[in-house]
N, C-alpha and C positions, 0 to 999 in steps of 0.2 A: 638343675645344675647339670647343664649336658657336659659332655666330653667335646675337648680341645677340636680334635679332630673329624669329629663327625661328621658326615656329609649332608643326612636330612636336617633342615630346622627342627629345635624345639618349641609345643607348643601346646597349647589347649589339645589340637587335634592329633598330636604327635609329641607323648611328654617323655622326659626321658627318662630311661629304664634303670634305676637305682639298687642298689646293693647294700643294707643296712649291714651295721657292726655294731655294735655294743659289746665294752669291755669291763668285768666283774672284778676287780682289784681285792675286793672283802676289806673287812676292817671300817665297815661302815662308809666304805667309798659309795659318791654316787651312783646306784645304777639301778635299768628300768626293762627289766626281764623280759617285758611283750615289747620293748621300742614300738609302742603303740606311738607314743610321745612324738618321735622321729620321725614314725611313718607322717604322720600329721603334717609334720615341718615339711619334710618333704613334698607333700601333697601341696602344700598351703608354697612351695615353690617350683608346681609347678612341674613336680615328678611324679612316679607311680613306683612303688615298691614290689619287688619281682621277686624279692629272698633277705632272709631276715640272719645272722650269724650270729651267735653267741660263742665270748672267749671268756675264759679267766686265767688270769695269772695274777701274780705278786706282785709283781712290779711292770712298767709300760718296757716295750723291746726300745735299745736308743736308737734305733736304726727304721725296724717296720710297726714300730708300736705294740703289735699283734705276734711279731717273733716272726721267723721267716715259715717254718710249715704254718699253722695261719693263713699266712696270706698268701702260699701255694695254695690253700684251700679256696681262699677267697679268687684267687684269678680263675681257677678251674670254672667256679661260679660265674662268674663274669663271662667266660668264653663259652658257657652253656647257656647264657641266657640273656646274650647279648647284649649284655647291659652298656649302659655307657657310663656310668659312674657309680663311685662307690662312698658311702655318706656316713659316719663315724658319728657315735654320743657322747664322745669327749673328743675336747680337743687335741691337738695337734701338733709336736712344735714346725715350723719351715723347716728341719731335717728331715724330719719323719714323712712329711704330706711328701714332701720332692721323691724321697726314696719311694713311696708306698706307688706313685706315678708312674716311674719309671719300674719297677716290678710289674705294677696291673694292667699298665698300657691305658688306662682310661683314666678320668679325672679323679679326683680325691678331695672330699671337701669335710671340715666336720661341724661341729654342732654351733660352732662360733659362726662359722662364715654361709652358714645355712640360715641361722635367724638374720645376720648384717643384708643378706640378699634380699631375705621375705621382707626386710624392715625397707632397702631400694625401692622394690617396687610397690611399698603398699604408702610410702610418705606422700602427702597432695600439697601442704602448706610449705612456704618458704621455711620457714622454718623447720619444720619437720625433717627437709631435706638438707637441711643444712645439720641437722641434728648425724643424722644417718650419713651425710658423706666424713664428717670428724669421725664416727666412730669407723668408719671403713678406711679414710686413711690412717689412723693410727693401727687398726690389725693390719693394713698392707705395710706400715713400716718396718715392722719384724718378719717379714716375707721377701724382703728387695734381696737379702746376701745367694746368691746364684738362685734365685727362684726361676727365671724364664734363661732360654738359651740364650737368647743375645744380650743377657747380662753376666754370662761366665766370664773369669779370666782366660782371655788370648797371650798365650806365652807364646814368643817370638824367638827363641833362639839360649844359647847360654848366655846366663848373666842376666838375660831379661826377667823382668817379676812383674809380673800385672801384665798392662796392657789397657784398651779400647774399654775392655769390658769393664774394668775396677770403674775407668773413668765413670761410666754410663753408669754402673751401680751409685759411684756419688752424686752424681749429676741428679738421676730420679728419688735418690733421700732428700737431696736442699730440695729439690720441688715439691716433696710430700711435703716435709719442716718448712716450706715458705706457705702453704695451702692450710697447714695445719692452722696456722697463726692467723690467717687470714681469716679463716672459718669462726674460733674461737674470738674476736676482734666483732665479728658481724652477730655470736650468739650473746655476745655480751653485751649489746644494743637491745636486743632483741631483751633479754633477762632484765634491763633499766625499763624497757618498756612494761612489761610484764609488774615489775615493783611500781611503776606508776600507778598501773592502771587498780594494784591490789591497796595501792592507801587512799584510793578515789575511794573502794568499794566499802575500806574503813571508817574514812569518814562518813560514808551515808549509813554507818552503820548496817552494813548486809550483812546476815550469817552467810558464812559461806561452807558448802557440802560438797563433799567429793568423792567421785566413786571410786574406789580401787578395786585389784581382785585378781584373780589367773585370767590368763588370756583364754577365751573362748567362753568363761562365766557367764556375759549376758549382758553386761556391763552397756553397752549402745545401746542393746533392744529395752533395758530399762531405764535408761537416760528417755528414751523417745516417749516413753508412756509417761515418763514424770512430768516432764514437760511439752509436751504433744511435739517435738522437733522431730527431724528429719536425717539426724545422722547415720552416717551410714553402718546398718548394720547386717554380719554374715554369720553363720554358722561354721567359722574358720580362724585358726589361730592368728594371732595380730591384724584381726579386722580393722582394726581404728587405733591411730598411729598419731593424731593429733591432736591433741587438749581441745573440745568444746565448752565452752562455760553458757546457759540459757540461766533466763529468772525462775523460779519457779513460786509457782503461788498454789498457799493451802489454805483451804477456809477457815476464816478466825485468826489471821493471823495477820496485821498489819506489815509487817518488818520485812524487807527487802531480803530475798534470801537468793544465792547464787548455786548453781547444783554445774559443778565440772565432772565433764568423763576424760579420763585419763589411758593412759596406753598400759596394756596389761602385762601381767609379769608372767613368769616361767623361771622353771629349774635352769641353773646356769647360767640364766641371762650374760651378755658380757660385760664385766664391769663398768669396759670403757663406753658401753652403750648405757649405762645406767648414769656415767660421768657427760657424756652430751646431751643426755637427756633433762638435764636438771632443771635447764629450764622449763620445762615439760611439767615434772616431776614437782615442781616447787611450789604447784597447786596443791598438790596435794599436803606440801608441808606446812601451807599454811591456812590451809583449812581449819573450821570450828567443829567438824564433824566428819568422818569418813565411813563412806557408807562400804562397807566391806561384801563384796556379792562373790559369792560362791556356787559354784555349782550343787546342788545337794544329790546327782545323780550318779555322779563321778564315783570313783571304785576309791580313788584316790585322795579323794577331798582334805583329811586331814595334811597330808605331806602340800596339797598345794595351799593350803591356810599358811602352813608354817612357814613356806617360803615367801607366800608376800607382805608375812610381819617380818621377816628377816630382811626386806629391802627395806619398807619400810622403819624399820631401824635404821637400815644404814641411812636412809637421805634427813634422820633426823627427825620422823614421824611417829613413832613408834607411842608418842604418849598423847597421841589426841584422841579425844573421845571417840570411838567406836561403834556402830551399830552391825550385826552380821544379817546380812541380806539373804538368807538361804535361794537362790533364786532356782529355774526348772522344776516345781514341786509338779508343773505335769507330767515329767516324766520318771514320775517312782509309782512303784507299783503299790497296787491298794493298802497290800499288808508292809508295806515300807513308807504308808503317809504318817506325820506327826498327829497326836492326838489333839494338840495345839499349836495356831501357827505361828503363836508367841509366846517364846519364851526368853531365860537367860542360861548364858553358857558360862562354865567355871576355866576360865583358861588358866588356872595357877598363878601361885603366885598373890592370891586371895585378887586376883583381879576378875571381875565382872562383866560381861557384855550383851548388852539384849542382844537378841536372835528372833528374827522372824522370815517365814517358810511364804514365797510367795510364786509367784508365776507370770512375767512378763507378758506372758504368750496369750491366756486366759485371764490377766488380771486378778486371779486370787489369792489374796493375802493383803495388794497394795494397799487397800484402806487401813487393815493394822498398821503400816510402815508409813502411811502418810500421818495417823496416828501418833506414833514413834517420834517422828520429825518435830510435829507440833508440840512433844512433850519437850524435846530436847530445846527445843528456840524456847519454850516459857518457861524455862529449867524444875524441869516436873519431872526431868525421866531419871533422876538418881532416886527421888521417890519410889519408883516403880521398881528400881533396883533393888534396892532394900525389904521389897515387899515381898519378893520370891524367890523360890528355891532355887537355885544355878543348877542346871543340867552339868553331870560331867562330860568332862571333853575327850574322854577316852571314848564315848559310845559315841557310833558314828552318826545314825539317829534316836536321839534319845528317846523318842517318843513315838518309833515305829511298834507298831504291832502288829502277831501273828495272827492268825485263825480263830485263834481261842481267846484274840483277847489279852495276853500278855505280853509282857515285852519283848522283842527279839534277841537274842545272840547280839555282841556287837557284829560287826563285819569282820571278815578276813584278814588277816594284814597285809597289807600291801608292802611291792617292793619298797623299800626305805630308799629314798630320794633324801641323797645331802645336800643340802638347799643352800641358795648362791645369790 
């Protein structure tokens, strides 16, 4: 996200110099103490994070969000470290981004228009992109009232009201509201097609599998082992941005099965990106299984589970069968590996979910989970349910151990992320 006026390009070899902000509201608002999170997005579009700022207050300022000393604070930062922009972990309204601009002299972007950006450049299918420019023209439409200068009003004289500029402000809403319709008109083809192609796959009777999960989970690099494919996968937030569907085949098992990778979730997501994404999204709701892959190395694990049953709620998924894919078990440390890498987790609620610990990377685990698969298509895996003890979901690994041999402490608590 460089700055308006910059003069060097941004780029791989020259990224631009960032100024994180995260603000603490309390009261169980969302917030993420390291903006580890941010940094990420940031990086993942393409900047470098130079200085990290932490605020709290009670309420957001209406003017600089931050309160005016703040954001003295923040521009001193700025002007010491040359930054060219400055990247917020909540949103923004168009007053507040305009003013915080004009205060810092460099750009202002925040956590909304920083994933819509990473989501631009990371879409390859029509679709996809058609997905991501709906949800970018609907956050630009709440940004047209005086956002750029040659959209202010030109007052001419007494008596005069408006001006050139009002015009041009209407003029670029009917062209957003003519683009909008047009967008949502071609995703709605696109969604018939999608339903077509899902009651071919009924009537041949396929199971169908879908992987969901936090973005950067592993989600492609396990799609690729399940089914030996080739999609593309990084060690980077919203690496893969467009629904693959492959067949997938397990020994012993006749029945046509379908395994989709899906675009991963995050705290905050924008709604309206979660509303163009449906068609995307709607693999997943109408999946027979959802393969839920999780980081198990993450600090965080638990808050980002919780946020993508909380999407998954909202798109209407929330009651399909479930499997928890622990994925990265190469990267916990000895006395942090599970005693077994199969087991069940107690998510409340008296609801029940296998879990199993594997490893993309090194393959260890997959045979249990391919296992798993073949129970759930021959409906064997409620058996399996019933048969063992549910780990609870408070311990982060239920079945690490220490030195001696016992169990660990759970983990720390992490910042609490209100999940979106």
């Amino acid at each position: 996200m460089s700055s308006t006026d910059s003069t060097a390009p941004k780029g791989l070899d020259n990224p631009a110099r960032a100024i994180l902000v995260g603000v603490d509201f309390g009261r169980g608002k969302a917030f993420d103490d390291t903006l580890d999170e941010l940094a990420l997005l940031a990086e993942s579009a393409g900047d470098i994070a130079v200085e990290r700022v932490i605020a709290r207050r009670k309420a957001p300022d209406a003017a600089l969000f931050v309160g005016s000393g703040k954001a003295d604070e923040i521009k001193a930062l700025v002007q010491a470290h040359q930054a060219d922009a400055v990247l917020f972990d909540q949103a923004l309204s168009p007053a507040q981004q305009r003013n915080l601009e004009k205060h810092l002299g460099v750009a202002v972007a925040d956590r909304t228009m920083l994933i819509l950006e990473i989501f631009g450049e990371r879409a390859q299918s029509h679709e996809g992109k058609l997905q991501v420019e709906l949800a970018r023209l609907q956050y630009l439409s709440t940004r047209l009232v005086r956002r750029w200068s040659h959209l202010e009003r030109q007052s001419g004289g007494i008596g005069m009201r408006g001006g050139p500029g009002e015009a041009q402000i209407e003029l670029d809403r009917r062209m957003i509201g003519e683009r909008i319709k047009a967008v949502k008109k071609q995703l709605e083809r696109v969604k018939k097609q999608r339903s077509t192609q899902r009651r071919s796959r009924e009537r041949n009777q396929t199971f169908r599998v879908s992987l969901v999960g936090y973005t950067n989970a592993g989600k492609s690099t396990l799609f690729n082992v399940l089914v030996n494919a080739k999609a593309y996968a990084a060690d980077q937030l919203f690496a893969t941005l467009d629904t693959t569907t492959r067949q997938l085949h397990l020994d012993g098992v006749s029945r046509s099965i379908s395994l989709s990778d899906t675009v991963g979730f995050i705290r905050e997501l924008p709604h309206k990106l979660i509303e163009a994404f449906e068609a995307t999204l709607q693999e997943a709701n109408d999946a027979d299984l959802l393969l839920h892959v999780v980081d198990c190395a993450s600090p965080v694990l638990a808050e980002q589970m919780a946020e993508v049953e909380r999407v998954l709620a909202e798109i209407g998924a929330a009651d399909i069968p479930q499997v928890l894919v622990f994925n990265k078990l190469d990267r916990l440390e000895d006395t942090q590996r599970p005693r077994e890498l199969r087991d069940v987790l107690e998510l409340g609620a008296g609801r029940r979910v296998p879990r199993v610990f594997v490893s993309s990377r090194t393959g260890e685990g997959l045979p249990l989970l391919r296992q798993i698969l073949t129970e759930a298509i021959g409906g064997t895996l409620e058996g399996f349910l019933n048969s063992r003890e549910a780990a609870p979901s408070d311990i982060r690994l239920s079945h690490a151990a220490d030195d001696e041999g016992e169990p660990t402490d759970p983990a720390p608590s992490a910042p609490h992320h209100t999940l979106a």
